[in-house]
Structure formats: structure tokens, C-alpha cells
PAZAPA-4460 file (N, C-alpha, C; in steps of 0.05 Angstrom, whole numbers, plus 32768, in hexadecimal, padded with zeros to 4 digits):
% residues 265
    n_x    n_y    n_z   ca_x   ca_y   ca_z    c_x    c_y    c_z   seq   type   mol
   7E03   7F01   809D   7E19   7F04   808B   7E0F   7F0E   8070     1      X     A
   7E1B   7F23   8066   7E15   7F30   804E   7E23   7F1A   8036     2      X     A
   7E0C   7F1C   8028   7E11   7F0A   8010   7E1E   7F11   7FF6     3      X     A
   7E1D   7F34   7FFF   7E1E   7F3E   7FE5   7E3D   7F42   7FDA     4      X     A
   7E4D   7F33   7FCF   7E6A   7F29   7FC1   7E73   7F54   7FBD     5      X     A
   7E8D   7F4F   7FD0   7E9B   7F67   7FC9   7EB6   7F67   7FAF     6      X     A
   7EC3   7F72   7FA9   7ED1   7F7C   7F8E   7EE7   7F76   7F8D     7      X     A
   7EF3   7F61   7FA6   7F0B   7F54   7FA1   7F08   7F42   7F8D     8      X     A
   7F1F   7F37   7F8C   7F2A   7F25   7F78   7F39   7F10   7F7E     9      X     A
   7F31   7EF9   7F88   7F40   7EDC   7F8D   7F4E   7ECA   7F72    10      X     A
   7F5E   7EC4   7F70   7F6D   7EB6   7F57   7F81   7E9B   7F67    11      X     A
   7F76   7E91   7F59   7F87   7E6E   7F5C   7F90   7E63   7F42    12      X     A
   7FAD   7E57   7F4B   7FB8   7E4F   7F2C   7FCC   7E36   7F37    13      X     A
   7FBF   7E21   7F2F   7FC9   7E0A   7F38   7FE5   7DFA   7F26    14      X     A
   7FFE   7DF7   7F26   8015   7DFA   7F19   8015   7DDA   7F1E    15      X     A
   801E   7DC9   7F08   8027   7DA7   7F05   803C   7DB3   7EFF    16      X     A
   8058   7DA4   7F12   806D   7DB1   7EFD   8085   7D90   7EF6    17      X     A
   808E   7D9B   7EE5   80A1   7D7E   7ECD   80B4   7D78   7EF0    18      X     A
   80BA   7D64   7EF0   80CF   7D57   7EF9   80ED   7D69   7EF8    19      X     A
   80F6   7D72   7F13   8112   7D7E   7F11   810F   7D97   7F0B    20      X     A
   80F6   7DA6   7F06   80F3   7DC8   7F05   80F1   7DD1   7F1A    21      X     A
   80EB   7DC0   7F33   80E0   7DD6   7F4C   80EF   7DEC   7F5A    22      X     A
   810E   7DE1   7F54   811A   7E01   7F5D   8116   7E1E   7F48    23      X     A
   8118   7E0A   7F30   8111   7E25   7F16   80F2   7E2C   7F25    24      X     A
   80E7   7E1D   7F20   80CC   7E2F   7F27   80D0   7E43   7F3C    25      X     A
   80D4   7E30   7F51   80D9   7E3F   7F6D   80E5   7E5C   7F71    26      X     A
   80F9   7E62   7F5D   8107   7E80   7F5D   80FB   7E90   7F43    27      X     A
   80E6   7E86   7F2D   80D8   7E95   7F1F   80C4   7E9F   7F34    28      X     A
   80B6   7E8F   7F44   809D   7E9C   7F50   80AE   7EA5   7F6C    29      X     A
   80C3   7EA9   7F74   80CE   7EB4   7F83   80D0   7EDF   7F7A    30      X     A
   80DB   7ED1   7F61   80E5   7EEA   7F59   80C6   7F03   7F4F    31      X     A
   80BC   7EE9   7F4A   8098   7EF4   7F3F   8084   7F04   7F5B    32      X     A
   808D   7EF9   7F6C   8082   7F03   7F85   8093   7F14   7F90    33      X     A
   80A6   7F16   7F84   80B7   7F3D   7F90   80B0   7F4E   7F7F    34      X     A
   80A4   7F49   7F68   809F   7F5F   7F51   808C   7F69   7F64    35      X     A
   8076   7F5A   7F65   8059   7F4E   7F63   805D   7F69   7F86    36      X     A
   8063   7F64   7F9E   8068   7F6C   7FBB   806F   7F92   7FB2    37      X     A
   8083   7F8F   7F9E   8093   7FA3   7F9C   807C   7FB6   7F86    38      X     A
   8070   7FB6   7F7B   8062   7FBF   7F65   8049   7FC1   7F62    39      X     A
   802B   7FAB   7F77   8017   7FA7   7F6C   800A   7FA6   7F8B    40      X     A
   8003   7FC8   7F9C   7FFA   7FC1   7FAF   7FDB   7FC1   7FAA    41      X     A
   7FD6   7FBB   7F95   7FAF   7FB0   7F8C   7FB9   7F92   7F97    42      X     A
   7FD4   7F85   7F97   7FD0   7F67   7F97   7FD7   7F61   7FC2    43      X     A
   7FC4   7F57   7FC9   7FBE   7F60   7FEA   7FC5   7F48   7FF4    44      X     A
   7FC1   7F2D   7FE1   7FD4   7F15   7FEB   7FDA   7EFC   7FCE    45      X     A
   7FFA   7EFB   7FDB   8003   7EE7   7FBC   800F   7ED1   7FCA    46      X     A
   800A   7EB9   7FD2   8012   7EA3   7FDA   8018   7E8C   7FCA    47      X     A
   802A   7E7E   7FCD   803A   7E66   7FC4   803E   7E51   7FCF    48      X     A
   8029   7E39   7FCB   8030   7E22   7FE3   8031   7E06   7FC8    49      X     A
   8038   7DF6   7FD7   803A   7DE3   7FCE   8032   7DC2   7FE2    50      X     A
   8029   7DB1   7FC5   8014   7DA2   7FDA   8029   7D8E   7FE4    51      X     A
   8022   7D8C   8007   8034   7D7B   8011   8032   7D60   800D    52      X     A
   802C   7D55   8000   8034   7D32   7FF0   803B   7D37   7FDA    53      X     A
   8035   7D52   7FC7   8044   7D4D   7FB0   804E   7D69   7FA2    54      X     A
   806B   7D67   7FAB   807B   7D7D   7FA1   807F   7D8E   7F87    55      X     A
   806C   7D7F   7F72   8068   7D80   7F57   804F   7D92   7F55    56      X     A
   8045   7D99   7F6A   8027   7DA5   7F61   802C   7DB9   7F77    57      X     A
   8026   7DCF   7F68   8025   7DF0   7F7F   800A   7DF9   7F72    58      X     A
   8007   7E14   7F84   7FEE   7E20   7F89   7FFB   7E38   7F89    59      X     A
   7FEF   7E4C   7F7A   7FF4   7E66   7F7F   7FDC   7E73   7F8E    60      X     A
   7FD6   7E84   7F9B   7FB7   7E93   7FA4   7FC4   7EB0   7FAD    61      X     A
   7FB4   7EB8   7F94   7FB9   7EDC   7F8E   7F9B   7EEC   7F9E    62      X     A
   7F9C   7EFB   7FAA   7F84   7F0C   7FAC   7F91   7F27   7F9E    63      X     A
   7F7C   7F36   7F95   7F73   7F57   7F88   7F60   7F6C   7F99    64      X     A
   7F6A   7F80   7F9D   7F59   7F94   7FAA   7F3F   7F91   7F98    65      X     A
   7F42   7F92   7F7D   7F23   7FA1   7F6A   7F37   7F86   7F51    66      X     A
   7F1F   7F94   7F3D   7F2E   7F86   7F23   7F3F   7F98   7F13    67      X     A
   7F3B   7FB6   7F1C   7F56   7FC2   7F0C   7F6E   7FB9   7F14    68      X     A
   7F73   7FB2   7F37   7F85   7FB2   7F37   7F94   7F87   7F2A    69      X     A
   7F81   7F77   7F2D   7F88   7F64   7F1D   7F8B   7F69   7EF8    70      X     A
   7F7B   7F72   7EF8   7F8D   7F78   7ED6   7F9C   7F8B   7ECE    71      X     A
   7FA8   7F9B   7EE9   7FB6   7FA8   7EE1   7FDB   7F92   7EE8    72      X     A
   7FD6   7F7C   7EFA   7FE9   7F6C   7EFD   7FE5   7F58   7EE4    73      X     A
   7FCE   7F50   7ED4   7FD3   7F44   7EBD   7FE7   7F4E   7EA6    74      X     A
   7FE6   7F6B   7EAE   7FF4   7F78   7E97   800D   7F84   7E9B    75      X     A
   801D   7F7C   7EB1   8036   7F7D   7EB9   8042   7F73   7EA1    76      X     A
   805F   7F7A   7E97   806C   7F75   7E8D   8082   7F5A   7E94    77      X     A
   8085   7F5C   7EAF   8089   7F49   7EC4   807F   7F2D   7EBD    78      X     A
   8065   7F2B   7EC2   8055   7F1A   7EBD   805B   7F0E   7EA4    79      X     A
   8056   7F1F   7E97   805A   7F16   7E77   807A   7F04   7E72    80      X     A
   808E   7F10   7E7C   80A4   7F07   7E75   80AA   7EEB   7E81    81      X     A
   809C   7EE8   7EA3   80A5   7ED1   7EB1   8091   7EBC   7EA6    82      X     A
   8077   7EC4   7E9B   8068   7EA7   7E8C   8072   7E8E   7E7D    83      X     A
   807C   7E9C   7E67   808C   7E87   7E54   809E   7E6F   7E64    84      X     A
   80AE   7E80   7E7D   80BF   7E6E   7E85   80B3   7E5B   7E99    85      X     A
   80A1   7E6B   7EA3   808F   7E55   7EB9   8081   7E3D   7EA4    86      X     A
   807B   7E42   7E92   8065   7E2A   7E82   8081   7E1E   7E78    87      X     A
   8095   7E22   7E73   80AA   7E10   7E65   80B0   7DF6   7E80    88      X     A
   80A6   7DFC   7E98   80AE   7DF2   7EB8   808B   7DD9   7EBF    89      X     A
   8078   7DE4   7EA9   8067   7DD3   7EB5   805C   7DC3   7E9E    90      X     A
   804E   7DAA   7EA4   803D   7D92   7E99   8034   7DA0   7E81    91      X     A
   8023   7DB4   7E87   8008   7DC4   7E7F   8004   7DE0   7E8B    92      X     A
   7FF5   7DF0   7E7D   7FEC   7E0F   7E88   7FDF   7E06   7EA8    93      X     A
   7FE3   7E1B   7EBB   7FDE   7E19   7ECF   7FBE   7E17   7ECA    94      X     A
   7FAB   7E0D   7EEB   7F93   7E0C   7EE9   7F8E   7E22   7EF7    95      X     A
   7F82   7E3C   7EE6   7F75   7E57   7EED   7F53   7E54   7EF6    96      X     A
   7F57   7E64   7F19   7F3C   7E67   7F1C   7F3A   7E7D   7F2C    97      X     A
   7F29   7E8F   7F25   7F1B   7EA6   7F2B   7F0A   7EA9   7F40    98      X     A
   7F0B   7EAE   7F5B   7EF5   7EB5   7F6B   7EEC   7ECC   7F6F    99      X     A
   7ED2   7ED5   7F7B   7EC7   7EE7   7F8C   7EC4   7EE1   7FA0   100      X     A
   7EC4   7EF5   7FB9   7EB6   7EF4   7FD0   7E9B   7EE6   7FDB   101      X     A
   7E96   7ED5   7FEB   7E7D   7ECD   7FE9   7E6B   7ED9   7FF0   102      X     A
   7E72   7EF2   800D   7E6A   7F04   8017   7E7C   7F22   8022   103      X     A
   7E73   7F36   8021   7E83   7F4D   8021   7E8E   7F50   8040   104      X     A
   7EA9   7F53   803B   7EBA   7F4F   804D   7EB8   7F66   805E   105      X     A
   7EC4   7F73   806E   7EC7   7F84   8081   7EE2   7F98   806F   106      X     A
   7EDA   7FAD   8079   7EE9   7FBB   806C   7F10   7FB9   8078   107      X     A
   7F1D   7FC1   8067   7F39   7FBB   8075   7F4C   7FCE   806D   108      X     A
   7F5A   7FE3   807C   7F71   7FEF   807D   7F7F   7FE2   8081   109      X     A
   7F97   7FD8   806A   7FB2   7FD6   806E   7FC4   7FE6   8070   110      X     A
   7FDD   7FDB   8087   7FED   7FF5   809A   800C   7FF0   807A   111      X     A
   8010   800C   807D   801F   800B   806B   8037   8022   806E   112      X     A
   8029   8034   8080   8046   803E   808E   8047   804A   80A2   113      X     A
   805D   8057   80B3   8062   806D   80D4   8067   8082   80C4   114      X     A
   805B   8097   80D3   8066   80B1   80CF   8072   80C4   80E7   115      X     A
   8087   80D0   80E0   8099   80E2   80F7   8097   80F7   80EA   116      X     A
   808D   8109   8100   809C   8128   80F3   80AF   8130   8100   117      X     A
   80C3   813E   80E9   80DD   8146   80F9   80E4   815E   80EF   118      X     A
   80F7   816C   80FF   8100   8189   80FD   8113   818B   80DE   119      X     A
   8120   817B   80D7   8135   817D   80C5   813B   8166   80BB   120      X     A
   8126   8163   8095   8118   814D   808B   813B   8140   808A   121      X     A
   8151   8149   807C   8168   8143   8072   8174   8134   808B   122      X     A
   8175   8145   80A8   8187   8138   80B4   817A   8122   80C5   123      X     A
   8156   8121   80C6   8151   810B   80CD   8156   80EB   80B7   124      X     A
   8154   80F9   809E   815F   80DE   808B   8182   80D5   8094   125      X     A
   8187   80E3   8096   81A5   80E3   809E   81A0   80C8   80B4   126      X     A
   819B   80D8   80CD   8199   80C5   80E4   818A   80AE   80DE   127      X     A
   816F   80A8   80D5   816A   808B   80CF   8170   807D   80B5   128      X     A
   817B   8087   80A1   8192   8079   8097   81A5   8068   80AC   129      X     A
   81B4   807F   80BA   81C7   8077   80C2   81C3   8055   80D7   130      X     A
   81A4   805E   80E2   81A5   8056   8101   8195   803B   80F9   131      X     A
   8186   803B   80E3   8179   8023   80CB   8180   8012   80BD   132      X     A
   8198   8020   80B4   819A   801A   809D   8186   801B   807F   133      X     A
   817A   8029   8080   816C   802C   8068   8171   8040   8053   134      X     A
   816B   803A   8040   8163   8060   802C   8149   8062   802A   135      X     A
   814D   807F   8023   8133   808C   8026   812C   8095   800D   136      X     A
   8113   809E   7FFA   8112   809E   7FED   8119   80C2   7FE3   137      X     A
   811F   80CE   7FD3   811C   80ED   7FC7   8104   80F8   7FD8   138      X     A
   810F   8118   7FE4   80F2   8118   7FEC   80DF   8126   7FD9   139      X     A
   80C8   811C   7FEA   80B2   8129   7FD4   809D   8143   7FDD   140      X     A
   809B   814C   7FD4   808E   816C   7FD7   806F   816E   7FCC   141      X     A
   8057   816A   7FD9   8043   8166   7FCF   802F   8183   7FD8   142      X     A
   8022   8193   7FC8   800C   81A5   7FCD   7FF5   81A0   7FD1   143      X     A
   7FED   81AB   7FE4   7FD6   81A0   7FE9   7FC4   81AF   7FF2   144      X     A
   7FAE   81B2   7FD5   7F9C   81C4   7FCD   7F89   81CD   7FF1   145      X     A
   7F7D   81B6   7FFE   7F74   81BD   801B   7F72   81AB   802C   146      X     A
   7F83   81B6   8038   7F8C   81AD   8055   7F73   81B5   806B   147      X     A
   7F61   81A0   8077   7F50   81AC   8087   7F5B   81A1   80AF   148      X     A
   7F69   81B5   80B5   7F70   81B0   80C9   7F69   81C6   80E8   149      X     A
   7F5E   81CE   80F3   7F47   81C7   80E2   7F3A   81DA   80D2   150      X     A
   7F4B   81F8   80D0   7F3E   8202   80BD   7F48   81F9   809D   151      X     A
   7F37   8203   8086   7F4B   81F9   8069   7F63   820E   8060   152      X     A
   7F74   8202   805A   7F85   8213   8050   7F98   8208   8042   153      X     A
   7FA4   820F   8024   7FBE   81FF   8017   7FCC   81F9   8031   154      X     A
   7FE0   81E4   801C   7FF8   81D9   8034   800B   81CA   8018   155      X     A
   8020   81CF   8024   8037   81C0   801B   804A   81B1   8030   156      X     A
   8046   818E   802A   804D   817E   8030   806E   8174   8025   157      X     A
   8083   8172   8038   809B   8161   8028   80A2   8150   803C   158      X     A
   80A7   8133   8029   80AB   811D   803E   80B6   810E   802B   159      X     A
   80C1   80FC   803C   80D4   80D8   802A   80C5   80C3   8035   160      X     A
   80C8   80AD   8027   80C1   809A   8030   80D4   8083   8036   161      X     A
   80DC   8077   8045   80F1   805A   803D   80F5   804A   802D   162      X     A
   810A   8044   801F   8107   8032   8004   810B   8015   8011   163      X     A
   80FA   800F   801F   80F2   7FF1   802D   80D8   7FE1   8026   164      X     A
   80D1   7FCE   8032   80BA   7FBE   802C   80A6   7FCD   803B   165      X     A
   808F   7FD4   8035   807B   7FDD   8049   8075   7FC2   8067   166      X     A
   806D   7FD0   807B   806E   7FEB   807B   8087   8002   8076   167      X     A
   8088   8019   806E   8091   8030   8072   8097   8037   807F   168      X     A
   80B0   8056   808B   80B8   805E   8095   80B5   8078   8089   169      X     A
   80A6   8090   808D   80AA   80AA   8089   80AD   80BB   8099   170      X     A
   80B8   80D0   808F   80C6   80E5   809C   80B9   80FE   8095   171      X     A
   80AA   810B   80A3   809E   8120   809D   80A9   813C   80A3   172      X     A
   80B0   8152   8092   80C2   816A   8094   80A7   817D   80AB   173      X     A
   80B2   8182   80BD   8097   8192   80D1   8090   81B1   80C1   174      X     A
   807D   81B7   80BC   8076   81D0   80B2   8056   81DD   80B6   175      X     A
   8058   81F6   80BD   8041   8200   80C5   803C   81F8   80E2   176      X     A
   8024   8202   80EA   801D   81FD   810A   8003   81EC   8106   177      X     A
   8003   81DC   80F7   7FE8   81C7   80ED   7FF0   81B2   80FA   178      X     A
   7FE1   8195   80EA   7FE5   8179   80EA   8002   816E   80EF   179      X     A
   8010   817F   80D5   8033   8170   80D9   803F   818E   80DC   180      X     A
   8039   819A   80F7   804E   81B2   8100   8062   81A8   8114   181      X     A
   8071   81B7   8126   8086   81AE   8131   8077   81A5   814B   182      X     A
   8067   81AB   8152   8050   81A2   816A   8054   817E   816B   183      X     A
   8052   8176   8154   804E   8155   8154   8072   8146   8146   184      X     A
   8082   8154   8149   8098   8145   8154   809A   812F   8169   185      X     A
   80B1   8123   8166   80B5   8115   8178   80A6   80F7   817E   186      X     A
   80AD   80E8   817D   80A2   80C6   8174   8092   80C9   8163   187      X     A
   808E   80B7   8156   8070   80AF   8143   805A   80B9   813F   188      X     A
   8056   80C8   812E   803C   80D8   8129   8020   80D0   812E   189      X     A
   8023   80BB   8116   8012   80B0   810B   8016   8093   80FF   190      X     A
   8008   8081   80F9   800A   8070   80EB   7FF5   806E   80D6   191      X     A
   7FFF   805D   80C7   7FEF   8065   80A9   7FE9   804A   8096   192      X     A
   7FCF   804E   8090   7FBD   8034   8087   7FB0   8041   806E   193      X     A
   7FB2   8029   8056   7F9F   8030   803E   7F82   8032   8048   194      X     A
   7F76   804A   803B   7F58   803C   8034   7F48   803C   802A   195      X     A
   7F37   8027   8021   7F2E   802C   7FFC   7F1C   8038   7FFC   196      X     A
   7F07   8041   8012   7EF0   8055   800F   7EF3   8069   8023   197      X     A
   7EFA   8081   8021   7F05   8093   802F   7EEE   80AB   8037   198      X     A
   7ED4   80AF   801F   7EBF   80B9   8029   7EBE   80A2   804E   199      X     A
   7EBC   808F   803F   7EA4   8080   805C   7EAD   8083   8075   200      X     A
   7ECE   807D   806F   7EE2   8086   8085   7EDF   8094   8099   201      X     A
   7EDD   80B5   8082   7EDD   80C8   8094   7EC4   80D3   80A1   202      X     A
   7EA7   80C4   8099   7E93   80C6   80A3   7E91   80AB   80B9   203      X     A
   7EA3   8092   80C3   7EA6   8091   80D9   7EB3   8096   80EB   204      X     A
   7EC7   80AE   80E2   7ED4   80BC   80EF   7EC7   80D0   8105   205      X     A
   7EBA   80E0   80F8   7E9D   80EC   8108   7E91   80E3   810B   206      X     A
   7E86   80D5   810C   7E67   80C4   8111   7E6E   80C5   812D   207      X     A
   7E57   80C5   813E   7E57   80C9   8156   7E67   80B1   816C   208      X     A
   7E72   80AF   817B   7E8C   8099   8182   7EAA   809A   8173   209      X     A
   7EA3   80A2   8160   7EBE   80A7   814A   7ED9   80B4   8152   210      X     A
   7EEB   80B3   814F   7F01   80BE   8160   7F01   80DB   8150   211      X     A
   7F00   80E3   8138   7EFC   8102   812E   7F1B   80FA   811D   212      X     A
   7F1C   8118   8114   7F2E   811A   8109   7F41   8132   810D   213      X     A
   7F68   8132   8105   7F76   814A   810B   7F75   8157   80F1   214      X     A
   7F70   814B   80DC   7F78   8159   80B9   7F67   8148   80A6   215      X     A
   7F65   8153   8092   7F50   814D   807C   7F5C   8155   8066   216      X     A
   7F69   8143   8054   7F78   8151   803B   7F65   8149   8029   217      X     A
   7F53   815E   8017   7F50   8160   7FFD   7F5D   816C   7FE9   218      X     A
   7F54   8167   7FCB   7F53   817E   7FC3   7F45   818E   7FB8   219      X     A
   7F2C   8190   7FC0   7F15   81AA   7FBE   7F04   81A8   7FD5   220      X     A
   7EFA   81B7   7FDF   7EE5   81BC   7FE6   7EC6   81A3   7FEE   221      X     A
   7EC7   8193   8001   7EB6   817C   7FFA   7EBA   8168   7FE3   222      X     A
   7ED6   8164   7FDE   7EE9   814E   7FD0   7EE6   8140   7FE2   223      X     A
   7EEE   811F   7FDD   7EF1   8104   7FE8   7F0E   810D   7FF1   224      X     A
   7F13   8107   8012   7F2B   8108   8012   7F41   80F3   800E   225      X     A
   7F58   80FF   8007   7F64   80EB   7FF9   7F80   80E3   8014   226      X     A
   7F77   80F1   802B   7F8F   80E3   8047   7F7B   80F9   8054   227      X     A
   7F79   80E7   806E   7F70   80F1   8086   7F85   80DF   809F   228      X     A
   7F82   80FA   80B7   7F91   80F7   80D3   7F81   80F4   80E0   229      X     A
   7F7D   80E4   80F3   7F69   80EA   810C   7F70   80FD   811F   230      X     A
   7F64   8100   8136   7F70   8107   8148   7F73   80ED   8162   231      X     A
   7F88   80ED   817D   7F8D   80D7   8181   7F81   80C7   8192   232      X     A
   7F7D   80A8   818B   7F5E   8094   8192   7F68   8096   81AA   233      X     A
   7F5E   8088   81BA   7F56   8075   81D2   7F77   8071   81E7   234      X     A
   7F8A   8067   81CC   7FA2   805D   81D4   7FB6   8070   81CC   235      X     A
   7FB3   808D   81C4   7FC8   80A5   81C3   7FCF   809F   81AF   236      X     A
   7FC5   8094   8190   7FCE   8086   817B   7FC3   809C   8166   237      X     A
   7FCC   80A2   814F   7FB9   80B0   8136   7FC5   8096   8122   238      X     A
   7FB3   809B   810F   7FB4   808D   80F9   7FAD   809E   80E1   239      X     A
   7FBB   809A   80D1   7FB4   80AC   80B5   7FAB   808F   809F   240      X     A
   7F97   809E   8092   7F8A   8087   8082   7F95   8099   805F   241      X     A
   7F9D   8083   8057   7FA1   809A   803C   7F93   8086   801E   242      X     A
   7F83   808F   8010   7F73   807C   8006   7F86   806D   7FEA   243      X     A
   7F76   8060   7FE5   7F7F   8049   7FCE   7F92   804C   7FB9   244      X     A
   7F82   8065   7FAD   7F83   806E   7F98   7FA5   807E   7F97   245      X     A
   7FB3   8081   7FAF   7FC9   8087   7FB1   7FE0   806F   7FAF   246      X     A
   7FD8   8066   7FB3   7FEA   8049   7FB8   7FFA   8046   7FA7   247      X     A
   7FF6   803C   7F8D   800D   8037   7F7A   801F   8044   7F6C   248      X     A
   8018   8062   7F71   8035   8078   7F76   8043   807F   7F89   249      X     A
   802F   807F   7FA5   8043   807B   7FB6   8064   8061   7FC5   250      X     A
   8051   804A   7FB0   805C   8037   7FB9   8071   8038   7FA7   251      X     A
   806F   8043   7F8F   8089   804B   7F78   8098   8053   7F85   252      X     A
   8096   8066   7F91   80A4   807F   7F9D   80B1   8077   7FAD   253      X     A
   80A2   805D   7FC4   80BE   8048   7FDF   80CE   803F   7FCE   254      X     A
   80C0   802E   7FB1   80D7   801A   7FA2   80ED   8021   7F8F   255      X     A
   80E5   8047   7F84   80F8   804E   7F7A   8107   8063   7F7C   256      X     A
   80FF   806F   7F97   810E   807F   7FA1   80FE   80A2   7F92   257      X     A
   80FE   80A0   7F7A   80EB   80BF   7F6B   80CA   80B5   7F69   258      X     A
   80C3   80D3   7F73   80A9   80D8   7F71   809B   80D1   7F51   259      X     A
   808A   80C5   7F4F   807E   80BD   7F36   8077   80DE   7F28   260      X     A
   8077   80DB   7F18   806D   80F4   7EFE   805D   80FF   7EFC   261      X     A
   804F   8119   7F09   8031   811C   7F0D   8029   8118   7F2D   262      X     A
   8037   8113   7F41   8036   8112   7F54   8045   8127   7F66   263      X     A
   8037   8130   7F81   8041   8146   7F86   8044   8162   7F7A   264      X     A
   805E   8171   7F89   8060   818E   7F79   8068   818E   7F60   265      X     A
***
């Protein structure tokens, strides 16, 4: 077992709370953990228990991808606003404690969405609206400097995402005779997992046993790619891995329907 502590972030915050607050509490950290789900995919798990002999004492236990992404949830505005009311609910300031890893964990793709390609992006939103019930978000139109599929070449990408809880639901507009041409219609493309080191990825992608790959999106030339396709494993499955660093605009983009600013075309 490797000893050597990896870059998450464990947080424990132990809550005494006054007599007769526990529903107030109960729907502050209710409402704190939809921000928190809806806003902060650096935060990978936020749990709320409470100790069974005594209903007065809860436990929060937050994990962090890295520490940007925990201080970037310190500095929620969110945060800031629901504090005051939580400490007006308890004895005393909660008891804050900080962990590391004891040993470096295994690496982990979390699944975060399906992808379909379809002939006609509008009237497939139409139909799974309809057939879902969901909305979908504006679509979005992204360039993309090289597409290695497997030769390189620009590409322009337009797709929506579902304005739901991950996982996702996207809809991919079919274009070109590549990765997402009309060739890969029809059920489920792909499924799709973060991943935070996307060099290593795609060098066990090849590595000999490796399932390979259908596409390689950079943007230059021997760039880190920033989404890779495979081609399909063992079980007729692809998976697209799309790395980290995308996450918290894409995840804007399920929760608010418009593409973040600087994103895309």
C-alpha cells in the first residue's frame, strides 16, 4: 500500500445544536447541500448524519477533489450567507477537522453523463422533453481546434445537456463522417466520466491491452487532451472521459440552461 497521501480533501464539522433547532437546522443544511450538489463538482461527497442516542449532535463529512476546489466552496457566497444562521442554531462553533488521505487512492472516473447522437438536435429535444419530461439546456456550439479521429482536423461540435441532476442526458447534433457522424446514431453512444489526469488516461488507453481510442480532442498539436472516446471495450460500450478542468462550466451549463462566457463558439 502506497503511503504516499494524495490531494483530496476530507473535512469534518461536528454541530451541538440548542434544544428545538433541529428542524431549522435540518432545512439550512438541507438547502446547503443543493447549493453545494448543484454548484461544487470539486465537492465528491457531502453527508449529514446524526448520532443515534443523541439528536442534538450531527456530523457533517465533506470530501474535495484538490484544495482549489475546497476553497473555492469556502468562498461561496452561499456559504457565507447560511453561517450566521447555522451558529445562531448551535451551543458553540462547530468542531472543524481537516483530513488527508493516508494512502493514495486509486484513481476514479465519476459517470456524469449519456450521450446520443441524433439527426435533428431540435426535434430530438422536442421528443425527450416530451417523453422525460425534462428541459434541456440552450444548445451549445463548441470549436474544436483538433479533432484526432483519426486523422486531425477542426470540428464543430453542437449539443445540450439536461437541466437535471447528473448524471446527464445529452444530445449530440450528428455532423461530419467522424466520432459524432450519422454512422453512430441510434441508442447510446457513449457514456461519459470525469477525469482528473487525462495525459495518463490516454496513455492507458494504448498501452498494450488498452481498448484504444475513436477521437482525441485537443487543442494543439501534442496538447493534454481535454475529452477522449474510445473505441468499443469488451461489452460494445465507449466511454468518453472528459477531464476535470471542464467540470464547473459544464455543470453551469445543466444548472442554468446558458453556456458560461468564454466557453465554446
Amino acid at each position: 500500500m502506497n503511503s504516499k497521501g494524495s490531494n483530496m480533501i476530507t473535512v469534518t464539522a461536528e454541530q451541538i445544536l440548542k434544544p428545538g433547532t433541529e428542524e431549522r437546522v435540518d432545512a439550512l443544511m438541507l438547502a446547503l447541500s443543493g447549493e453545494i450538489f448543484h454548484n461544487e463538482p470539486g465537492c465528491t461527497r457531502f453527508d449529514y448524519v446524526v448520532d443515534a442516542s443523541n439528536s442534538l449532535r450531527r456530523l457533517v463529512v465533506e470530501t474535495y477533489r484538490d484544495r482549489a476546489a475546497f476553497e473555492s466552496h469556502a468562498a461561496t457566497p452561499y456559504l457565507a450567507a447560511f453561517l450566521p444562521h447555522l451558529l445562531d442554531c448551535l451551543v458553540e462553533p462547530p468542531r472543524v477537522v481537516e483530513y488527508a488521505d493516508a494512502f493514495e487512492q486509486a484513481r476514479t472516473a465519476p459517470f456524469f453523463h449519456t450521450g446520443i447522437v441524433v439527426d435533428d438536435l431540435a426535434a430530438a429535444v422536442a421528443y425527450y422533453s416530451d417523453s422525460l419530461g425534462v428541459r434541456f439546456t440552450e444548445p451549445g456550439t463548441f470549436d474544436i481546434p483538433r479533432l484526432e479521429d483519426p486523422d486531425p482536423h477542426p470540428f464543430r461540435l453542437t449539443a445540450v445537456l439536461s437541466m437535471t441532476d447528473a448524471p446527464f442526458l445529452e444530445l449530440i447534433q450528428a455532423s461530419g463522417d467522424g466520432v459524432v457522424g450519422p454512422a453512430h446514431r441510434g441508442g447510446i453512444y457513449y457514456h461519459g466520466y470525469w477525469e482528473p489526469d487525462m495525459s495518463l488516461r490516454l496513455k492507458e488507453l494504448h498501452a498494450p491491452g488498452g481498448v484504444g481510442t475513436e477521437g482525441v480532442f485537443r487543442m494543439e498539436e501534442g496538447g493534454t487532451p481535454f475529452s477522449i472516446i474510445t473505441k468499443p471495450d469488451r461489452y460494445g460500450n465507449r466511454i468518453e472521459y472528459v477531464g476535470t478542468d471542464a467540470a464547473d462550466p459544464l455543470v453551469e451549463w445543466a444548472r442554468t440552461g446558458v453556456l458560461p462566457t468564454g466557453i465554446g463558439a
